[in-house]
C-alpha positions as CSV (number, residue, x, y, z in Angstrom):
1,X,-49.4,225.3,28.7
2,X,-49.1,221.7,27.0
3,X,-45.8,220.6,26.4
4,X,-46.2,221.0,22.4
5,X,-46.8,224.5,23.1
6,X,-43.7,224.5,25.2
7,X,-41.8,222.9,22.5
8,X,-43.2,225.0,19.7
9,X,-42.4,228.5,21.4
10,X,-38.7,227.3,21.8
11,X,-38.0,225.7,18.5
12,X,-39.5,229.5,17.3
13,X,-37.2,231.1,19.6
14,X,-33.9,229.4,18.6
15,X,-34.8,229.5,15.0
16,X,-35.2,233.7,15.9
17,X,-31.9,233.7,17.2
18,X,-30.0,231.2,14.8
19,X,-31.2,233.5,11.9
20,X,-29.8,236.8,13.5
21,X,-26.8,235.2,14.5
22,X,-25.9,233.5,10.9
23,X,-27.5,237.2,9.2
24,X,-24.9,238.7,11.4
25,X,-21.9,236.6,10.7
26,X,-22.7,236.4,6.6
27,X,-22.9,240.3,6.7
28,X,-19.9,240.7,8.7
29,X,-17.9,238.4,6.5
30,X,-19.5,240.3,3.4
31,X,-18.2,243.3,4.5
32,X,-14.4,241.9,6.0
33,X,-14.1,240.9,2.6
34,X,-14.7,243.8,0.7
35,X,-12.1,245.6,3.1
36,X,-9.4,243.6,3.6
37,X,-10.1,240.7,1.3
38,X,-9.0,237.2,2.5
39,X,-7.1,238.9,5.4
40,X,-10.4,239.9,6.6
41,X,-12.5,236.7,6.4
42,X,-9.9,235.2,8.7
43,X,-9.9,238.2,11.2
44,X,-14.0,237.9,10.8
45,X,-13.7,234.4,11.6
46,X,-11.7,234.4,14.5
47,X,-13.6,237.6,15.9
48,X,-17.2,236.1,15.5
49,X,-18.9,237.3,18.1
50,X,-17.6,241.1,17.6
51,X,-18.6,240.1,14.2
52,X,-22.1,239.3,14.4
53,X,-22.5,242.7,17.0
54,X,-20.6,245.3,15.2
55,X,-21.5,244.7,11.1
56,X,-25.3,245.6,11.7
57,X,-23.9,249.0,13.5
58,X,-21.7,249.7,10.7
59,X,-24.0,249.2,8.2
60,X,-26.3,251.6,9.8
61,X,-23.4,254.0,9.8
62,X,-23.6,253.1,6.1
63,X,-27.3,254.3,6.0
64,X,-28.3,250.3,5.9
65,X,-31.0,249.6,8.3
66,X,-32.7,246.2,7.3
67,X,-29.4,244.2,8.6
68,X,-29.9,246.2,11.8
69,X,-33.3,245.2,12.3
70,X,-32.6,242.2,11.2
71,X,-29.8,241.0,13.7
72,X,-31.3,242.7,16.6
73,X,-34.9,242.4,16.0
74,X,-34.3,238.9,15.3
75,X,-31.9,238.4,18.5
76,X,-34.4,240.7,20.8
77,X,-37.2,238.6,19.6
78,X,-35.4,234.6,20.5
79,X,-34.4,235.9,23.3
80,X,-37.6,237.6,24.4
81,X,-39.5,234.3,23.6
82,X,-37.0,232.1,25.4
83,X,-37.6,233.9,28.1
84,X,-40.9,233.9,28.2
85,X,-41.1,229.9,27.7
86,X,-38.6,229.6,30.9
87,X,-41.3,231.8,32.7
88,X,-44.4,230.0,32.1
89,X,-43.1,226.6,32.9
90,X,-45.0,225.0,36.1
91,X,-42.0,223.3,38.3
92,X,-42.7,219.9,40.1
93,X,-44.8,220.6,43.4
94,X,-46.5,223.6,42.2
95,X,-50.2,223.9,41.5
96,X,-52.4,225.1,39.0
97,X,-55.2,226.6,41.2
């Protein structure tokens, strides 16, 4: 693969994963504040990352399932691509044919 390709396929992967992760946190802090108010935005903030995991399962509990797919899909998806760029790269010293 060129290195554009490379570059391309990894600027598409983080962009995957920044948008779950920021879809995560805004939910989260959505839903913090309708519970606990102002309280909760600080206890959403400090608690990120159990943030960004656990508002998509509780709005599935809620019968919301776009956010789910949303967060997930989009992490499963970044990180699926990542990986795959990571894969397909050709180190120094090894051969095409």
């Amino acid at each position: 693969m060129t290195h554009r390709r490379h570059l391309a396929i990894r600027a598409l992967a983080c962009l995957g994963l920044a948008a779950a992760g920021f879809t995560g946190l805004e939910l989260g802090m959505r839903m913090a504040a309708d519970v606990a108010g102002i309280w909760g935005i600080v206890a959403a903030s400090v608690l990120f990352p159990a943030t960004i995991a656990g508002a998509p399962l509780l709005a599935l509990t809620w019968g919301q399932w776009v956010p789910a797919v949303v967060v997930y899909g989009g992490g499963l998806a970044g990180g699926v691509l990542y990986a795959r760029r990571e894969e397909g790269e050709c180190g120094p010293g090894s051969s095409t044919s």
